[in-house]
C-alpha distance (Angstrom), angle and dihedral (degrees) to the residues before:
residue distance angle dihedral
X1 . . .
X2 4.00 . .
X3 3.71 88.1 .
X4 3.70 93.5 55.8
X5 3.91 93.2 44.2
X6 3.98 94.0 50.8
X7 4.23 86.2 45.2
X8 3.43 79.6 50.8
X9 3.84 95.8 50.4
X10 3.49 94.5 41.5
X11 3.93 96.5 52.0
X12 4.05 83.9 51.9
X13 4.14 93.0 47.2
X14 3.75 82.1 44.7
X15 3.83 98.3 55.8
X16 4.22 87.1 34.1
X17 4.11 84.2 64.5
X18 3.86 97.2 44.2
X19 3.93 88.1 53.2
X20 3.95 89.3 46.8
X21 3.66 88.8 48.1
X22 3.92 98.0 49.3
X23 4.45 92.5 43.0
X24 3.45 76.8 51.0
X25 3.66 95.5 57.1
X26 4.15 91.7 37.6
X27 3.97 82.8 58.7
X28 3.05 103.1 52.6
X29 3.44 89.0 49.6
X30 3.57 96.7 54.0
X31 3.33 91.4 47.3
X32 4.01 87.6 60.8
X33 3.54 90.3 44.0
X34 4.35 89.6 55.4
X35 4.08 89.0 44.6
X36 4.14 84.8 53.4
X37 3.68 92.3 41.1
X38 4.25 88.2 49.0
X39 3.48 95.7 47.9
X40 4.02 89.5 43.7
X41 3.87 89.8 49.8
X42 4.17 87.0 50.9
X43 3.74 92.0 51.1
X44 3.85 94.5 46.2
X45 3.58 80.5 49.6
X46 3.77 99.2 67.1
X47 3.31 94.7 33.0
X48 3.92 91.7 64.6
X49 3.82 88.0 43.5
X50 3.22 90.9 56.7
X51 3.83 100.2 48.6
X52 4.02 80.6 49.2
X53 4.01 90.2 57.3
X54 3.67 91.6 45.7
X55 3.75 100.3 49.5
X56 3.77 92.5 38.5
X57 3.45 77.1 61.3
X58 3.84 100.0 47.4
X59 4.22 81.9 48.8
X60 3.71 85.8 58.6
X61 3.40 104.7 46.3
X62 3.97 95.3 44.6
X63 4.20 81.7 53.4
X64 3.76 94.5 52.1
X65 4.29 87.9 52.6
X66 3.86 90.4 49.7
X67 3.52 93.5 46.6
């Protein structure tokens, strides 16, 4: 009857390690996916402050010809 119980055990250790092993796969992925997502979110970033710079440039321009 020990036998059985420590198969038993093992078999649930066993399938305790493959889970461990495959959330440790899904966080490293997500942890990929949030460095992408960061450096996305930078370059979005710049690209909006430079659309401000050039149309707070446009503004300027248009109020230097009505002036």
């Amino acid at each position: 009857m020990s036998l059985e119980l420590l198969s038993k055990l093992e078999t649930k250790i066993q399938a305790a390690l493959e889970t461990i092993e495959l959330l440790k796969m899904e966080l490293e992925e997500e942890k990929q996916r949030g460095v992408s997502l960061i450096e996305q979110n930078q370059q979005l970033s710049q690209d909006l402050n430079s659309w401000n710079e050039k149309v707070t440039g446009l503004v300027g321009l248009l109020n230097e010809e009505v002036s």
